[in-house]
C-alpha angles and dihedrals in degrees: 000000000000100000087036085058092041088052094053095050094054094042081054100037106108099243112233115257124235112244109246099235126195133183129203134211130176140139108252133015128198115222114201107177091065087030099234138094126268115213111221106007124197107196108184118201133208134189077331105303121098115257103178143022117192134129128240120296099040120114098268113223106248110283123193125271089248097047102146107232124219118205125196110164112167099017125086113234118217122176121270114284132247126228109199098190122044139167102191089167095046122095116201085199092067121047138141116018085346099082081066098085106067128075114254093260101052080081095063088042096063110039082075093080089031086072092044082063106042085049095046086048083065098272111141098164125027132187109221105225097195139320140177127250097020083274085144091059092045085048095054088049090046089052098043083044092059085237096127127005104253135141121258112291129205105185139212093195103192118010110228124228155138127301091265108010136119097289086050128096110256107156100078124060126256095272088070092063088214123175139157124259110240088044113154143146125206137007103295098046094048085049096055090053088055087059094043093051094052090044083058107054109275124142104182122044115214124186130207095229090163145016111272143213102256100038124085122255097003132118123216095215098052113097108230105185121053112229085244092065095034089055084046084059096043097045085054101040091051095043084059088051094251131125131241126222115180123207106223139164115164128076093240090044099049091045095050083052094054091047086044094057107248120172093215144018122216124214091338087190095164102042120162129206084252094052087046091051097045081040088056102037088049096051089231120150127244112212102177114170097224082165115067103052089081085058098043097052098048095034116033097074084062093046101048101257108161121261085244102049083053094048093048095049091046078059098051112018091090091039092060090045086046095047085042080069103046089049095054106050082043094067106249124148109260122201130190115256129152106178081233098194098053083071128017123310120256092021085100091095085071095073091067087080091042100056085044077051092057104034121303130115104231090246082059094050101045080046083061093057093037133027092004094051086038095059086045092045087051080227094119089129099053116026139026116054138053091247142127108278106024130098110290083241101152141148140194142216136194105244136003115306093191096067080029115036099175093068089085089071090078115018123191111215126034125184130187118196087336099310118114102241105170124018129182103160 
């Protein structure tokens, strides 16, 4: 009876699992967190997280007999990139009217491949910046599920706002009855969507401050939430432990966000030396989408964006270039963020080349879409950064984009927690 119970507990015992092990090799690495570039790298990783960072030549720790071996000779290896504002849900193919003529659940559809797209472009992280239906949030549980191949997702859900801004539904008449998610007025409402939104599944909260370019009957510059109800939001979001990001435009609207203590501002298209030093002495990041204006006014007549939405971007695509610029040389924090959905989906790397363009040195611009997006993101730990410790997120290009910065438009290698996920070598 002895050796029968002993044999039952070995045939039930869980057997221990061996650690997947990978190891990395390239020519060059960009570290971005000294700011400067490592020769021979050798990046270990372990279980998915990296476990040690060293270059070739150094005594490697054991590693096991079956340890799957990267090779990247000839290319330069830079963490995965963060993209700080994302519409997964969102089709730049479809806008206006035309997004009519699906049935509410085609958006949700699609945004799976919409996240294939945005991974395999190098992004190894997005920021949701937004979606109905909570379909962000489905799409982060479907991801960390293995259901479907996408890069980490930290979700809005729903964007708040005010009845008739920019996060409403203006497009239909008043006998659809139409209205946007994450509506509220005053303090108190606002304050219950924060808590929805979090009961829901988002882990990020975003707030509608100002009109906006895409939306109907709304102006960029006009300033939607009063600071008093932008600080309500932002009391209750950081008492929950969330983040808040603010779309805003105007130059009213995106100082009331920063006073009202605001993590991030997005597009910040009409910022004042006031709002940049405000922006500055509050610590408070600036992700402004210099990329996509090129896109939406060549493109958005053909794909059904309304007369309007064109005029009001011809009026602020240049001033947030422009702005991109001011805030720079005064000193803000500046983040990486493309609104990818406003235009087509794993574009984004394109944008590298614009913010040099306007200002930055290339090691600045890849720090907005890594260690910079990763400490506003307060995902230091995880993401960010080719270090011990963090996710083993990392992609590859076939040359130095530092001295050529475009090459991020179309990396070659990406790799996900240490699995290959995307290879064009």
């Amino acid at each position: 009876m002895r050796r029968f119970l002993i044999l039952v507990v070995l045939l039930l015992w869980p057997s221990v699992a061996t650690a997947q092990t990978v190891v990395v090799r390239a020519d060059r690495m960009v570290d971005v967190l000294s700011g400067g570039v490592v020769d021979a790298p050798v990046v270990v990783i372990t279980d998915g997280r990296i476990s040690w960072v060293g270059v070739q030549g150094d005594t490697l720790p054991t590693l096991p007999d079956d340890a799957q071996r990267i090779d990247l000779a000839g290319h330069t290896l830079l963490p995965g990139l963060i993209d700080m504002h994302v519409h997964l849900d969102a089709n730049a193919n479809y806008a206006g009217y035309r997004q009519l003529e699906f049935t509410d659940q085609f958006w949700t559809v699609q945004a799976v491949t919409n996240a294939r797209t945005m991974l395999d472009a190098g992004f190894t992280t997005i920021r949701s910046m937004g979606a109905s239906g909570y379909s962000d949030v489905a799409l982060r549980q479907a991801v960390d599920e293995g259901l479907i191949v996408g890069p980490r997702i930290v979700p809005a859900g729903h964007a708040l706002g005010a009845t008739g801004g920019h996060c409403d539904n203006n497009i239909l008449p008043p006998s659809y009855g139409a209205s946007g998610g994450g509506v509220g007025d005053g303090p108190q409402a606002l304050i219950r969507l924060v808590r929805e939104q979090r009961r829901y599944g988002a882990e990020v909260i975003k707030i509608c401050a100002t009109g906006g370019v895409m939306s109907r009957n709304t102006q960029p510059g006009q300033q939607q939430l009063s600071e008093e109800e932008i600080r309500a939001v932002v009391d209750e979001a950081h008492r929950l432990g969330l983040r808040v990001a603010a779309h805003a435009h105007g130059t009213e609207g995106i100082r009331a966000a920063i006073a009202g203590g605001v993590d991030t501002v997005e597009h910040v298209s009409m910022i004042d030396d006031e709002g940049i030093r405000m922006a500055r002495e509050n610590g408070v990041w600036l992700t402004m989408d210099i990329f996509l204006t090129d896109w939406l006014l060549a493109e958005g007549e053909r794909v059904g964006l309304l007369p309007e939405n064109l005029d009001k971007e011809r009026m602020v695509g240049q001033a947030q270039r422009d702005s991109f610029r001011r805030a720079l040389r005064g000193g803000a924090r500046m983040i990486f963020g493309t609104d990818a959905g406003v235009y087509p989906h794993g574009m984004g790397g394109g944008q590298f080349a614009v913010m040099v363009q306007y200002g930055m040195t290339p090691m600045q611009a890849i720090q907005s879409a890594t260690s910079n997006a990763a400490e506003a993101l307060d995902r230091s730990d995880d993401v960010g950064a080719i270090a011990v410790g963090r996710y083993g997120d990392m992609v590859a290009v076939a040359g130095d984009p530092l001295t050529e910065i475009g090459l991020l438009a179309d990396v070659a290698v990406v790799i996900k927690g240490g699995e290959i996920v995307r290879d064009r070598r």
